[in-house]
N, C-alpha and C positions, 0 to 999 in steps of 0.2 A: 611353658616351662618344662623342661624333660626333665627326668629322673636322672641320678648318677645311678651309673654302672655298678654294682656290687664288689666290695674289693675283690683283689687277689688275696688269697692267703698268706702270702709274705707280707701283704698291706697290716695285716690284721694285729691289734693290741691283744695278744692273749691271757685274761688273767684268771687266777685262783684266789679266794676270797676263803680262809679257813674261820669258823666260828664256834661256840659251844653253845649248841641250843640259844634258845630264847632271852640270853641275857639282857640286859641294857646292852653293854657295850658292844655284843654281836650285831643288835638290833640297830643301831648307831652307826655302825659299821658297814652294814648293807647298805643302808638310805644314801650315807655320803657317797662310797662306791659309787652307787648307780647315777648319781645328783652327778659327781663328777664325771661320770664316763660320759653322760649325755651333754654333756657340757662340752666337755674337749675333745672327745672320741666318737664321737655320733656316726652310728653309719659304720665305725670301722674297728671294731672289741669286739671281743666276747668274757664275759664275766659267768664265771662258773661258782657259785656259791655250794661247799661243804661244811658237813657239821662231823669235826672230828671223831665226835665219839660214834658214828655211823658211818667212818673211811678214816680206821684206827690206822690199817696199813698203811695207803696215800700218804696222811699226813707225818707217819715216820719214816718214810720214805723222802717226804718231804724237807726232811726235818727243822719241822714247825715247833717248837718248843715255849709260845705263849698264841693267846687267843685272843681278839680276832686279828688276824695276820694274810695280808695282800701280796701277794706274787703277780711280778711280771714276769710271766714263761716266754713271750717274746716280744716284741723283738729283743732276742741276748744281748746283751749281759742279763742274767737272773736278777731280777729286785726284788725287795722284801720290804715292808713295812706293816710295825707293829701298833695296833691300836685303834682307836674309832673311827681312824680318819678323816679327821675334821680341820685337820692342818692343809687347806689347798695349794697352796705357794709352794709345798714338799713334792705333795704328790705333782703337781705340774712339773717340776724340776726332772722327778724319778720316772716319772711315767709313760709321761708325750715325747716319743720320738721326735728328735727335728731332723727338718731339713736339709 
């Protein structure tokens, strides 16, 4: 069996995962994250987990306005989804590039 090639950067699902410390719902929030990206994106993300209160600028620059809140930086169009993430049929819709 050979290996796949390592994307291209244009290939690549880039996302930002903003949270507040140690919450539940932050907590909840990471797990499904990752659960999903290996699920449907393996091999081809990058998931960047921040904790607002320690990237105050970032995230108002962001303007992230609830927590924990998912960014698709690419491929554009920007998405944004609020909350544990635990809804997969959303995130599948919003996240995985087709075809």
């Amino acid at each position: 069996m050979t290996a796949r090639p390592p994307p291209d950067d244009d290939d690549l699902v880039r996302l930002r995962l903003y949270v507040t410390g140690a919450t539940p719902a932050s907590a909840r929030a990471v797990v499904n994250a990752r659960r999903f990206c290996e699920a449907h994106l393996a091999g081809r993300y990058t998931l960047e987990v921040l904790d607002i209160g320690e990237h105050v600028e970032l995230a108002a620059e962001d303007q992230i306005v609830a927590a924990p809140t998912l960014m698709r930086l690419m491929p554009q169009p920007l998405r944004r989804f609020i909350g544990d993430l635990s809804d997969e049929a959303r995130l599948l819709r919003g996240l995985v590039p087709t075809a």
